[in-house]
C-alpha positions as CSV (number, residue, x, y, z in Angstrom):
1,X,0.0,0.0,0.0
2,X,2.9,2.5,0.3
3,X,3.4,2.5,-3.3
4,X,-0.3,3.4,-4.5
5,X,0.0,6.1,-1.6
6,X,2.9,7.2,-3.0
7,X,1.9,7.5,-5.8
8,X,-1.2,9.6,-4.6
9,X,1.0,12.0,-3.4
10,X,3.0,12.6,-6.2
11,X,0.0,13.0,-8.4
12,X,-1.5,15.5,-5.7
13,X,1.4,17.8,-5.0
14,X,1.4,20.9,-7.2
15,X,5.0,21.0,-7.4
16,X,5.2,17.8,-10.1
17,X,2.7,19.6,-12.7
18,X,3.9,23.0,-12.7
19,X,7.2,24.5,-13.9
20,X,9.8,23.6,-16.7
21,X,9.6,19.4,-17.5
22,X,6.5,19.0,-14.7
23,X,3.5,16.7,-15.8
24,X,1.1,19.5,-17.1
25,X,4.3,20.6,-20.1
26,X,4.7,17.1,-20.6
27,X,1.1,15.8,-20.7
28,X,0.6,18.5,-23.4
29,X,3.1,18.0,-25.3
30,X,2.2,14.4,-26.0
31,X,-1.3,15.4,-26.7
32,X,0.5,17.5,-29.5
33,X,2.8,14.6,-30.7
34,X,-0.5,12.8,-30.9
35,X,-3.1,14.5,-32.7
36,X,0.2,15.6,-34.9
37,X,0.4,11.9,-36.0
38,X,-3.3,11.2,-36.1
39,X,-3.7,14.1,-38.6
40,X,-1.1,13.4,-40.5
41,X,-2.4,9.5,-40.9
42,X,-5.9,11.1,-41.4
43,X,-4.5,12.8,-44.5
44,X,-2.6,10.3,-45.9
45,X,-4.4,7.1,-45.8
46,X,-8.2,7.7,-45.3
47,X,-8.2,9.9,-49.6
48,X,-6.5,6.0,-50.3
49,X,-8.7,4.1,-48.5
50,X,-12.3,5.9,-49.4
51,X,-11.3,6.1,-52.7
52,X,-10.4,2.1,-53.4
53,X,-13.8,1.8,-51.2
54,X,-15.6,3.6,-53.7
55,X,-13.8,1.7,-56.8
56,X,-14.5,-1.7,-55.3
57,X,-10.9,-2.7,-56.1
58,X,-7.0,-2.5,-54.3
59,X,-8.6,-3.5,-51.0
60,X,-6.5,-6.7,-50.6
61,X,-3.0,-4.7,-51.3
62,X,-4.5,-2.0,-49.0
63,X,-5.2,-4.1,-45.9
64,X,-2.8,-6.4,-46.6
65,X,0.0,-3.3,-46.0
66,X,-1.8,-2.1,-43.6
67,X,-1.3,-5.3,-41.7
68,X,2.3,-5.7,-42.1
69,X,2.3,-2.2,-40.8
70,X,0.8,-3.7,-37.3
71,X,3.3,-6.7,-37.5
72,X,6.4,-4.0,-37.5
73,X,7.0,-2.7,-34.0
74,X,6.8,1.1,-33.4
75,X,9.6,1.2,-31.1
76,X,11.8,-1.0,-33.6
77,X,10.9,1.7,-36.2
78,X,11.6,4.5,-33.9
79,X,15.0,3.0,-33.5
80,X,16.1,2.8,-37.3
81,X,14.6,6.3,-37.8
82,X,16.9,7.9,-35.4
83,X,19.4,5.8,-36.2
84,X,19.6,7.2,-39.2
85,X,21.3,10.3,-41.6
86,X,17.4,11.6,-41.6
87,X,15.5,11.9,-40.1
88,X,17.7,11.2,-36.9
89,X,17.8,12.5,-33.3
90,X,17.8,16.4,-34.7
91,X,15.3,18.6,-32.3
92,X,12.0,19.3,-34.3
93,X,10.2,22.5,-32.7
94,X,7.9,21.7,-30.3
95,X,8.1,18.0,-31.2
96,X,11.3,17.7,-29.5
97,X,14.6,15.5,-29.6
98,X,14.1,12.9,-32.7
99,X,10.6,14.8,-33.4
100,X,10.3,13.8,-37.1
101,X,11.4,10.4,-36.5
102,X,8.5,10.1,-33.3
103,X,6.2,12.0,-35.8
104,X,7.0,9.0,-38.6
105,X,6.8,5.9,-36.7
106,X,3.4,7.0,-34.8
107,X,1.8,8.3,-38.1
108,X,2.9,4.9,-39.9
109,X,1.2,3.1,-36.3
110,X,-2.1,4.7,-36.9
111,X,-2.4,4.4,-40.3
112,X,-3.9,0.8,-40.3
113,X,-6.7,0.8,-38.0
114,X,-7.9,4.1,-40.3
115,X,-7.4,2.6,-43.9
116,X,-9.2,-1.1,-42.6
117,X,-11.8,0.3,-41.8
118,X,-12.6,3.5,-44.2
119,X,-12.0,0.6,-46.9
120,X,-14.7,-1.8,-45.2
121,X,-17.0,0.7,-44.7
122,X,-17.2,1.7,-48.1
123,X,-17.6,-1.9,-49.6
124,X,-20.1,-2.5,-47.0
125,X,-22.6,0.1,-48.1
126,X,-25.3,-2.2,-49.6
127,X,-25.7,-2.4,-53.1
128,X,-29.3,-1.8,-53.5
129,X,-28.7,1.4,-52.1
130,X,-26.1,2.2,-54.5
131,X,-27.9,1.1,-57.2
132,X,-30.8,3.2,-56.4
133,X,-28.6,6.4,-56.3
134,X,-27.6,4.9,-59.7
135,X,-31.0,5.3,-61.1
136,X,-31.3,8.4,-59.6
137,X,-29.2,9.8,-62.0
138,X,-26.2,10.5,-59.3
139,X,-22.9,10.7,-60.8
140,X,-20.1,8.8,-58.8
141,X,-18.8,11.8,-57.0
142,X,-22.3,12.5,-56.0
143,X,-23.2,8.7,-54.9
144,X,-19.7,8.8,-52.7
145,X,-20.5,12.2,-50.9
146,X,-24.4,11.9,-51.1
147,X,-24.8,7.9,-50.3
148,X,-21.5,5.9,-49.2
149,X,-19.8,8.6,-47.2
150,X,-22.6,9.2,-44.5
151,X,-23.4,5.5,-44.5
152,X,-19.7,4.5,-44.1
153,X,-19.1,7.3,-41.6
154,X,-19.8,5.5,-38.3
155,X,-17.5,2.6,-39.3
156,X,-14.7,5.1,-40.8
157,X,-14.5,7.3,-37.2
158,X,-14.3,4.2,-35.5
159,X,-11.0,3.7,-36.7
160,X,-10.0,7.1,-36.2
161,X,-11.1,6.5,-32.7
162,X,-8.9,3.5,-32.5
163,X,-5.8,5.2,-34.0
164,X,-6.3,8.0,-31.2
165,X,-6.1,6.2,-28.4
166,X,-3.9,3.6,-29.8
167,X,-1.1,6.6,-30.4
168,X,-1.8,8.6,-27.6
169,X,-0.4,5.5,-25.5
170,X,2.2,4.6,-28.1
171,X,3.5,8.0,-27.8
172,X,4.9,7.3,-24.4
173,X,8.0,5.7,-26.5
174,X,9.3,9.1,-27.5
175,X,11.3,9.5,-24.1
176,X,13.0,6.0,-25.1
177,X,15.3,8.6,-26.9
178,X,15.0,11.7,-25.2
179,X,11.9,12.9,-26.7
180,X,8.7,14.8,-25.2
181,X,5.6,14.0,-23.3
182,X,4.8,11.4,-20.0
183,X,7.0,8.7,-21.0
184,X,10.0,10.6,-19.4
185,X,7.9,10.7,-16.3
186,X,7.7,6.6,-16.4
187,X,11.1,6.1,-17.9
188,X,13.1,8.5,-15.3
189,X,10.7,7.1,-12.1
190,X,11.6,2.9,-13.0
191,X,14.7,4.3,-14.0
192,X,15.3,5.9,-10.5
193,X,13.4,3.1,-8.6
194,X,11.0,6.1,-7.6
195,X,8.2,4.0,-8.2
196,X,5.6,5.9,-7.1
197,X,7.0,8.8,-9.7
198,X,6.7,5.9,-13.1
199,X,3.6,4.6,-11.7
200,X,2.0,8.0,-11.3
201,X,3.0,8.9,-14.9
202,X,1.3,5.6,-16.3
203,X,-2.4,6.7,-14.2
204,X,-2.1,9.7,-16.5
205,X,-1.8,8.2,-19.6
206,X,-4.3,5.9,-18.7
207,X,-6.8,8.7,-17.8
208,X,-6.2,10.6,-20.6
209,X,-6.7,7.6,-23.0
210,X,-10.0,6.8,-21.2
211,X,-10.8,10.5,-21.4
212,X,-10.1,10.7,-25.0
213,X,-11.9,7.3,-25.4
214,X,-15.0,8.6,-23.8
215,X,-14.5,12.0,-26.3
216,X,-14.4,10.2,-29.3
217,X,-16.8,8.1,-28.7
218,X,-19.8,10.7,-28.3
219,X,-18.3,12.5,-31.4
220,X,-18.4,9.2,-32.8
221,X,-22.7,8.8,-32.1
222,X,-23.0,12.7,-33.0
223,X,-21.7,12.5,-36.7
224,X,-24.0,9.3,-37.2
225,X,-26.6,10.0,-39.7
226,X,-28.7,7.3,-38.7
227,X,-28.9,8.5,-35.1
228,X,-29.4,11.7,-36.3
229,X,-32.0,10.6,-38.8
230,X,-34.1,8.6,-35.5
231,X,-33.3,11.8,-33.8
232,X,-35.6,14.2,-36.5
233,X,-37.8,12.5,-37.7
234,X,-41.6,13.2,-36.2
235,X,-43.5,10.6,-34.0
236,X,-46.0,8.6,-35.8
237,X,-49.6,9.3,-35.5
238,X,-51.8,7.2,-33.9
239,X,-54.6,6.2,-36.9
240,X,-58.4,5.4,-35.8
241,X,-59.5,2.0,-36.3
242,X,-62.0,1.9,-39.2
243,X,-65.9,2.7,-39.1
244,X,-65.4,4.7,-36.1
């Protein structure tokens, strides 16, 4: 029990969040490292993925790469980055020691969960629907944005989702070589044998990936068109019976 009190006093002093290198610096600056990545896998892979969605075709090479990318680990990729002439250990801005090379291997980590599933929720769409936009008169541009995107869009921020939380605790490996965020907290406490320090910055990346969780999640239900859809639309009306 002395360690979890420990621990409960470091969290609670003042002194460990405030200041150059205390929790609250650090705790942002892996929020930044994150939501860096996540966009920058946002950008890349979910054009790739709705697009081979929409054309029916590629999806094998697609999840196929994206699965080798789950087999390599991060902090094995981390290590050849920075091993390397570039992008190396060079300071990055706010980013930090090795920033690109963090910035690389979490983008490459969260780029699988988002082209899976923005590539199975696009094949998914049922095919009478799309053939009833067809005989609309939609083009193909106008059946992807008007018809697959907001059907699809449920199953495509669930993988954003899962990339968020997924990197935000992944990103704890950037103070394996000197870099930003918690993981120094962790690192320098085991390190130390201040236990109650490591353990203390673990609880806040697990908080923060629950709160984030919880975030995306609701965002999630929000930007569901079917929800919205059961959300709108007026209550039924109760009809007489007949020869009343």
């Amino acid at each position: 029990m002395t360690v979890f009190g420990d621990t409960w006093e470091y969290l609670t002093d003042p002194a460990h969040w405030t200041g150059q290198g205390g929790m609250l610096q650090l705790l942002v600056e892996q929020l930044l490292l994150t939501f860096t990545a996540l966009g920058l896998a946002v950008l890349v892979g979910l054009p790739i993925a709705l697009w081979l969605g929409h054309l029916g075709r590629g999806g094998f090479l697609a999840i196929n790469i994206s699965n080798v990318g789950r087999a390599v680990p991060t902090f094995a990729l981390l290590a050849l980055l920075v091993t390397a002439d570039f992008p190396g250990v060079s300071t990055f801005g706010p980013y930090g020691r090795a920033g690109i090379a963090t910035l690389i291997a979490l983008t490459l980590f969260a780029l699988p969960p988002i082209i899976t599933n923005a590539y199975v929720a696009i094949t998914e769409v049922p095919d009478d629907v799309k053939q009833a936009a067809e005989g609309m008169g939609m083009t193909g541009r106008q059946q992807f944005a008007r018809v697959e995107l907001p059907i699809a869009l449920p199953l495509v921020l669930s993988g954003v989702r899962l990339a968020l939380v997924q990197v935000w605790a992944t990103a704890t490996i950037a103070a394996l070589v000197a870099g930003p965020g918690l993981g120094r907290v962790i690192t320098d406490g085991f390190y130390r044998s201040n236990y109650a320090k490591g353990i203390a910055g673990a609880v806040v990346v697990a908080a923060v990936a629950l709160l984030l969780e919880l975030s995306a999640a609701t965002l999630q239900r929000l930007a569901d068109p079917t929800r919205r859809a059961r959300t709108e639309a007026p209550p039924a009306r109760a009809t007489e019976p007949a020869g009343t």
